[in-house]
C-alpha positions in Angstrom: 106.4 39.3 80.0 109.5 38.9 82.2 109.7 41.1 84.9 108.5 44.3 82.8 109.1 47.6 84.1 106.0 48.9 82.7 102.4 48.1 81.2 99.7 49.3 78.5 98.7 51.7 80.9 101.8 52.8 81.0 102.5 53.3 77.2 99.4 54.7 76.2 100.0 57.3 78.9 103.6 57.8 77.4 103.0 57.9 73.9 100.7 60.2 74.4 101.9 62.6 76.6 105.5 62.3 74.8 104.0 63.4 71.3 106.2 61.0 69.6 105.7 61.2 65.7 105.1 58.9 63.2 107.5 60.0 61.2 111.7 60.9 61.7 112.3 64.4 61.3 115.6 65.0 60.9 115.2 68.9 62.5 115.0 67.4 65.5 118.3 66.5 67.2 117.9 62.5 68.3 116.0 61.9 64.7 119.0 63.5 62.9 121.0 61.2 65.1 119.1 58.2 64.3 118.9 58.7 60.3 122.7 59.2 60.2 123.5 56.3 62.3 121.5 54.4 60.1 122.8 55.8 56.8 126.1 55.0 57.6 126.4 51.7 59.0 123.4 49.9 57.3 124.1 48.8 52.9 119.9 49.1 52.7 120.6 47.5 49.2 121.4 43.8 51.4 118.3 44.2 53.7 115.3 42.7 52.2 113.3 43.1 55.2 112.8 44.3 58.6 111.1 43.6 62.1 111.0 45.8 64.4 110.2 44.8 68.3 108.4 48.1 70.0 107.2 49.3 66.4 104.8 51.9 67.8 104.5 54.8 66.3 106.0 53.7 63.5 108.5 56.2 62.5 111.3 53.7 62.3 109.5 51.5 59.9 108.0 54.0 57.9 111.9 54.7 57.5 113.3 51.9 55.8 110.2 51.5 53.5 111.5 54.6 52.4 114.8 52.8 51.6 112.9 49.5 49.7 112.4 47.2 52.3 109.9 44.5 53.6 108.3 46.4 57.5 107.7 44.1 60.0 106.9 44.6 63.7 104.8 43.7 67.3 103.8 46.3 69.3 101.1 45.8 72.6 100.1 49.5 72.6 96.4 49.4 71.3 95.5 52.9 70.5 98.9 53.6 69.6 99.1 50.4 67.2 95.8 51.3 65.7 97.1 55.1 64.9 100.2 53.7 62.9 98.2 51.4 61.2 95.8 54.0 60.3 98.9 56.3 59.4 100.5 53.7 57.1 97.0 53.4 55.8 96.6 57.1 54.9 100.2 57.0 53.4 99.7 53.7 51.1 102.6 52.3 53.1 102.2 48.4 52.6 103.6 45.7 55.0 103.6 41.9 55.4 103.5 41.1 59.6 102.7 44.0 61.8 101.3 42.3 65.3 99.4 43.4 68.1 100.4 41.3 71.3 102.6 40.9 73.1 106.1 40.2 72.1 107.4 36.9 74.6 104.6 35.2 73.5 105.3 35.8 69.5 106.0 32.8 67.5 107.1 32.3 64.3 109.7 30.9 61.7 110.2 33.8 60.1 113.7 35.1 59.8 114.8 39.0 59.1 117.9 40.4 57.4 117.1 43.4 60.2 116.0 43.0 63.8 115.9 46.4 65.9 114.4 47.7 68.8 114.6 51.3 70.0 113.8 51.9 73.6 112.4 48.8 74.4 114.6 46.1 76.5 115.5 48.5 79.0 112.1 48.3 80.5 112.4 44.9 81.7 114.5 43.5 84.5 115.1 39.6 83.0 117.3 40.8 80.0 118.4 37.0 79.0 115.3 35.7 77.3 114.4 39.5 75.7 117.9 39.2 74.0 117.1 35.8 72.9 114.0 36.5 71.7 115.7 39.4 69.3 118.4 36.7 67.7 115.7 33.6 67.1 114.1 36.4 64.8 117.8 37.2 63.0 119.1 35.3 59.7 121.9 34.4 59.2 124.5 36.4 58.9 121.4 39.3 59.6 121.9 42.3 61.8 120.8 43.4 65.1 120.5 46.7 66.3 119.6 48.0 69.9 119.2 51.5 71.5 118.2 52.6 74.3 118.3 56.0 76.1 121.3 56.8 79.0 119.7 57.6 82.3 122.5 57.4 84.4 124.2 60.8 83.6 122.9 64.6 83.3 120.1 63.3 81.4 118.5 61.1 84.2 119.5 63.6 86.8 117.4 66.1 85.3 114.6 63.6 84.3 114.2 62.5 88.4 113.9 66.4 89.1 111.0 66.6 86.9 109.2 63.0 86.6 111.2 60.6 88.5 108.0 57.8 87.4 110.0 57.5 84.0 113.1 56.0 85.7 111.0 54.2 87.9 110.4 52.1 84.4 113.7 51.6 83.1 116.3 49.7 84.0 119.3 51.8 84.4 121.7 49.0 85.1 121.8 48.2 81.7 122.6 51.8 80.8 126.1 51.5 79.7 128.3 49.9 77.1 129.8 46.7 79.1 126.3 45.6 79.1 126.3 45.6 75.0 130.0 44.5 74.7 128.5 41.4 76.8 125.9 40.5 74.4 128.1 39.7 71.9 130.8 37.9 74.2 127.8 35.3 75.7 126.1 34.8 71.5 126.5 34.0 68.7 126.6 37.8 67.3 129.7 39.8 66.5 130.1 43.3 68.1 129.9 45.7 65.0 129.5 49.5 67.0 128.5 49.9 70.2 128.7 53.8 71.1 126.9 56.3 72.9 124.9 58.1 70.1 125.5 62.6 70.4 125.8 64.0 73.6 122.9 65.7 75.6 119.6 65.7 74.4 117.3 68.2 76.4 114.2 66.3 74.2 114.8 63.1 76.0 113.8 64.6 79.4 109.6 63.9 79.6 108.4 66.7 81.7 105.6 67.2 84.2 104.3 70.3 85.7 104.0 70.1 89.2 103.5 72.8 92.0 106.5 71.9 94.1 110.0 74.0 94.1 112.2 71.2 93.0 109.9 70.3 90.1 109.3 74.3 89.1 113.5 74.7 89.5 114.4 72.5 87.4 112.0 72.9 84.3 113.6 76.8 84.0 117.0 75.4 84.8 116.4 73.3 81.6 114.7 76.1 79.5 117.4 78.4 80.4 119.9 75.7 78.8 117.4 75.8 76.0 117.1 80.0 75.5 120.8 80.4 76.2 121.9 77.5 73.7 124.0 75.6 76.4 122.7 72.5 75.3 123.6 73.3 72.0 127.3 73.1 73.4 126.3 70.2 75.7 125.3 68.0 73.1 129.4 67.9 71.5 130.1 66.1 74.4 129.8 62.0 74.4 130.0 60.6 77.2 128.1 58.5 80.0 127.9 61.6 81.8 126.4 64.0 78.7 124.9 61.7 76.1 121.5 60.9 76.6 121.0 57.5 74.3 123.4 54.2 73.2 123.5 52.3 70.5 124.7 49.1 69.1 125.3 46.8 66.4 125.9 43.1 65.8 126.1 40.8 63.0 124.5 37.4 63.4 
C-alpha cells in the first residue's frame, strides 16, 4: 500500500477492542447518523450495486442489501473478514465479490453504481492513487461517497488524552472540508454534499485504561459528559471544533 498509517496487526487489534458491529443500530448516535444520511441523499431504487473499500464488519453492506442491492467489497482484515462472512452466512445474505487482499493491488473491470468507504483513506499518507483507485471502480454517472472521522477538534483532543496510538494512524491533515471540496475540483466527480456529519460523538473516542493521571482524568472527564448529558447538548453543535466525523458526496 502507499504510505499506510496502519497494518493487520493494527486492525485486528482495532476491530476487536472497538466492538464494532455487524449490523447499524440506529440507537446508537453515529449509526442513526449514518442511516439518515443515507436515506436522504441516496434514490436506492437507481443503485443496482455496491462496493465497498474497508467492508469489514460489514454493517454498511449488510445495509443496502436491506434496500435491494448487489454487496460488493475488499477488506485485508483476516479474522475480521472471515466473521462477516460467517455473519452474512448465518443471515442468508448473498453477495457477488467480497475480497480478501489488499485493496492497491485489486484489479478488475468491474464498474459500481455505488463506491464508499467509511474510515478508510484517512489512514494513508499518499491520498492521490487511494482516490483514484475509488473512481476507476465508479460508473458512469455512479456515486462516491467518503467519510471519515474529525480528529482535529474536541474529539481528537480527548482521544490523545486517552490513546494517543489512534491518531498516531490517521492522517489528520485531511480532516477537513477543503480537502473534499478538492477532490472534486482536480476529477472528474461533481461535489454533491460535503458536510461534517452531527456534532460530538463521545463513541468515537477508543479508550484505554492506563495507570497514569492524565489517562485516569480524562476517561471521568468524559463519563461525567456522559452521566450529566453534556454531550447530549454537544452533539447540536457542527462544527470542526465539535463534530466528530465528515462526509461527502460526488457524482461521477
Amino acid at each position: 500500500m502507499k504510505n499506510p498509517k496502519t497494518n493487520k496487526a493494527f486492525w485486528n487489534w482495532y476491530l476487536n477492542k472497538s466492538q464494532v458491529k455487524n449490523d447499524l443500530n440506529t440507537d446508537l448516535y453515529f449509526d442513526n447518523n449514518m442511516v439518515s444520511f443515507l436515506n436522504q441523499n441516496i434514490d436506492y431504487k437507481k443503485i443496482n450495486n455496491v462496493f465497498e473499500i474497508g467492508c469489514c464488519p460489514g454493517r454498511f453492506l449488510k445495509f443496502f442489501y436491506s434496500k435491494n442491492i448487489e454487496i460488493n467489497g475488499i477488506d485485508y482484515s483476516k479474522e475480521s473478514f472471515n466473521n462477516m462472512i460467517e455473519d452474512f452466512k448465518k443471515n442468508n445474505i448473498s453477495f457477488k465479490n467480497i475480497i480478501f487482499g489488499d485493496f492497491l493491488e485489486f484489479k478488475t473491470k468491474e464498474k459500481y453504481d455505488l463506491v464508499c468507504s467509511f474510515g478508510f483513506i484517512e489512514h494513508f499518507s499518499d491520498l492521490a492513487p487511494i482516490i483514484e483507485k475509488h473512481l476507476d471502480l465508479l460508473n458512469k454517472n455512479g456515486t462516491l461517497i467518503i467519510g471519515i472521522p474529525n480528529f482535529t477538534g474536541l474529539t481528537g483532543f480527548f482521544q490523545s488524552k486517552v490513546e494517543k496510538s489512534i491518531l498516531d494512524a490517521h492522517n489528520l491533515e485531511i480532516m477537513n472540508l477543503k480537502f473534499f471540496r478538492d477532490i472534486s475540483l482536480t476529477s472528474s466527480l461533481t461535489e454533491k454534499k460535503i458536510n461534517f456529519l452531527g456534532g460530538f460523538d463521545n463513541d468515537m473516542i477508543s479508550r484505554t485504561k492506563k495507570n497514569n493521571f492524565v489517562n485516569v482524568f480524562f476517561r471521568i472527564v468524559l463519563k461525567f459528559l456522559e452521566v450529566s448529558k453534556l454531550h447530549l447538548l454537544m452533539r447540536k453543535i457542527e462544527n470542526k471544533y465539535f463534530s466528530s466525523y465528515i462526509i461527502a458526496q460526488y457524482k461521477n
